[in-house]
C-alpha positions, 0 to 999 in steps of 0.5 A: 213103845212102852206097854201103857204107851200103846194105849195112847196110839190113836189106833188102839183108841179106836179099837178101844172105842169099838170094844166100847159100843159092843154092849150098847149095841147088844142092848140096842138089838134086845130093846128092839131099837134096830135103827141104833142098832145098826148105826153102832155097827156101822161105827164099830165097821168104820172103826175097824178100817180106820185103826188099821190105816192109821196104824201105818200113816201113822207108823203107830203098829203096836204089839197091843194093837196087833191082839187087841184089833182081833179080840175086838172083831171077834167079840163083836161079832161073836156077841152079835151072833149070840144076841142076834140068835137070842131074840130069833133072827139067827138060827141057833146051828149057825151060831154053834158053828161060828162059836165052834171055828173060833173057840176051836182056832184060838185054842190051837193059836194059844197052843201053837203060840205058848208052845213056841211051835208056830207063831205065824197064824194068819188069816186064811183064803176061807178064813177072810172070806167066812169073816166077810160074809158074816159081816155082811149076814149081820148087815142084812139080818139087821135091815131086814127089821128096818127095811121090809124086803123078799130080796133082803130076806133072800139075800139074809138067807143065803146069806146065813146058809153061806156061813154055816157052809164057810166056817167049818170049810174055813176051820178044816183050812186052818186046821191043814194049813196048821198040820202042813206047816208043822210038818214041813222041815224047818227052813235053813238059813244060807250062810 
């Protein structure tokens, strides 16, 4: 599919739109207005899951759509953090450590990928697991200002404490895959 085509496939439109409700929803958080806040959050998440199913009903996996998704995940996310951060509901070491595994990962991707050494960057165990749990302390950072709670509170505390546990766990994980793979022969082609 030609490069500006791809821009067209329903699937990028979404990621697109969800690149779209990031500023709206920063400014939601630094107006105070949390019940919008979270509402934009919750249509970014929905946005996220129905690009990637409809890139297979609709066989419309582009080589955009492959960059564009991740791009759009970790701008939303990071942006979050630091917003988040910023009016003081997430402790600033927590966001440090966020920035600091994703910064630190796509440096090494870019390198590993300009240098032709490695193109197969997946996601790790640790890695998808950090994500999960990031998405779901945001969730509960921002009902903790709609919804009054000590369990949500609790739950919003362990959860935060999780990531800074789980992102430098999830950077040292990549970081050894990396180093395994480069390492190990290249693999031989049976004839």
């Amino acid at each position: 599919m030609p490069f500006l085509s791809q821009f067209r496939a329903a699937p990028n439109l979404l990621t697109l739109m969800r690149l779209f409700i990031i500023p709206f929803l920063l400014i939601e958080i630094l107006d105070g207005h949390y019940g919008v806040a979270f509402g934009l959050f919750m249509l970014a998440g929905i946005s996220d899951a129905l690009d990637g199913l409809l890139a297979r009903w609709l066989s419309q996996k582009t080589t955009l759509g492959q960059y564009l998704d991740p791009i759009a995940d970790k701008l939303l996310l990071s942006s979050l953090f630091v917003v988040l951060t910023h009016v003081g509901l997430i402790p600033l070491y927590v966001t440090v450590l966020v920035f600091s595994r994703d910064v630190g990962i796509l440096l090494i991707a870019t390198l590993l990928f300009v240098t032709g050494t490695l193109r197969d960057f997946r996601p790790s165990v640790f890695g998808k697991l950090n994500t999960f749990v990031q998405i779901v302390a945001l969730i509960a950072v921002i009902c903790q200002k709609l919804f009054v709670s000590q369990q949500l509170a609790t739950l919003r505390d362990i959860l935060v404490r999780a990531i800074a546990v789980l992102a430098p766990l999830s950077a040292a994980q990549y970081a050894w895959i990396v180093l395994r793979r480069m390492s190990s022969p290249p693999e031989q082609t049976v004839v």
